[in-house]
C-alpha positions as CSV (number, residue, x, y, z in Angstrom):
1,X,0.0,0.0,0.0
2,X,2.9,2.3,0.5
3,X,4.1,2.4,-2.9
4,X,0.4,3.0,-4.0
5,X,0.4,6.1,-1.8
6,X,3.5,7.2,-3.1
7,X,2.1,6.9,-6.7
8,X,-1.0,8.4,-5.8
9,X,0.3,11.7,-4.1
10,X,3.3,12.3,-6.9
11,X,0.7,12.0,-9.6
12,X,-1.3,14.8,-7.1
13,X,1.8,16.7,-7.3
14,X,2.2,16.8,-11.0
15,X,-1.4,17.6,-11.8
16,X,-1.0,20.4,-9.7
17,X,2.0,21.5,-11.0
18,X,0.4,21.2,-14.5
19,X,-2.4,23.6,-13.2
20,X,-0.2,26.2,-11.9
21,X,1.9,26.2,-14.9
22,X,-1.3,26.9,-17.1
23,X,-2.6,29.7,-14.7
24,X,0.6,31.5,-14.8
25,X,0.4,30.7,-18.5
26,X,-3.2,32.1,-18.8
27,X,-2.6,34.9,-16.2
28,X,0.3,36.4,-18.8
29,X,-1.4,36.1,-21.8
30,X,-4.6,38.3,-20.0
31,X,-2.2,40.5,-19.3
32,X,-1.1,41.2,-22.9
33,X,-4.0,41.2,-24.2
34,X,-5.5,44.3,-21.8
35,X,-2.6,46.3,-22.0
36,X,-3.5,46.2,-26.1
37,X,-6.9,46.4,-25.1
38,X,-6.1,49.7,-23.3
39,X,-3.9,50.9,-26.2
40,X,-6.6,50.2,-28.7
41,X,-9.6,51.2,-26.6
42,X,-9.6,55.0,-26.7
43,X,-8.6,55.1,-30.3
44,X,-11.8,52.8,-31.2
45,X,-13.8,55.6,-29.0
46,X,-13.0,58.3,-30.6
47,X,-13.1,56.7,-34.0
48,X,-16.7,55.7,-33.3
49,X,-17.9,59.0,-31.5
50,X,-16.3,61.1,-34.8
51,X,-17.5,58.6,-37.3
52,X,-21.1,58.8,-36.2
53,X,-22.4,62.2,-36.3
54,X,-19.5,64.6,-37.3
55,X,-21.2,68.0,-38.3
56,X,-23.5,68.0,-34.8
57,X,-20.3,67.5,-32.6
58,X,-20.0,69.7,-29.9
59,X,-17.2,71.9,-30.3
60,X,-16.3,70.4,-34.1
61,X,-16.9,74.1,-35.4
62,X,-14.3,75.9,-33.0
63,X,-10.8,75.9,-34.0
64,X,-9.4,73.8,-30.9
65,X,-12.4,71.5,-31.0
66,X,-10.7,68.3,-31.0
67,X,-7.8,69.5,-28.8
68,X,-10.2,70.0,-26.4
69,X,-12.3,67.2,-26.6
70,X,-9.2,64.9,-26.7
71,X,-7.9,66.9,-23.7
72,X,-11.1,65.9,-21.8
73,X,-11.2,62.3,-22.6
74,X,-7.6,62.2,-21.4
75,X,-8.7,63.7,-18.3
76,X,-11.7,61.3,-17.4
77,X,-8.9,58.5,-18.6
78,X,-6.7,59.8,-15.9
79,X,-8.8,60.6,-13.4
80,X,-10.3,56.7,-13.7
81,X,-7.3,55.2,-13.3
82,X,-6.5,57.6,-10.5
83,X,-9.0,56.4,-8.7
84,X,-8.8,52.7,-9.4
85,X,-5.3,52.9,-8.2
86,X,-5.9,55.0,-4.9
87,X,-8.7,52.0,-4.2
88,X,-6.5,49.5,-5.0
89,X,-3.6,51.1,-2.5
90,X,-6.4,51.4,0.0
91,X,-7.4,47.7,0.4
């Protein structure tokens, strides 16, 4: 029985091995694919809010116009991760 035990918990020992492995292997590739995510995010925004109704834009007529709306974007981007950061610190 001994060498059945032995058998038993290495093959336990593998299998969870294997599973870590994969996580980690699955954690890295999440994390690729959201910092592309949040390269690719803001450009598809903006992309979609211009494409959809450019002559009744607010602010398309003034010369800055999409200064400042891409300044105010960036801000609410910011401010977001700001925030998600100062609760992340907090817990």
């Amino acid at each position: 029985m001994s060498g059945f035990e032995y058998l038993n918990s290495q093959s336990t020992s593998l299998i969870s091995l294997f599973l870590a492995l994969s996580d980690q292997r699955n954690n890295e590739s999440m994390k690729n694919f959201s910092c592309i995510f949040g390269v690719f995010l803001p450009i598809t925004f903006l992309a979609s809010l211009y494409g959809m109704n450019f002559q009744e834009m607010f602010g398309i007529d003034h010369e800055y116009g999409f200064l400042l709306d891409a300044w105010h974007y960036g801000g609410h981007r910011d401010s977001d991760f700001y925030f998600h950061e100062k609760e992340k610190n907090v817990k």
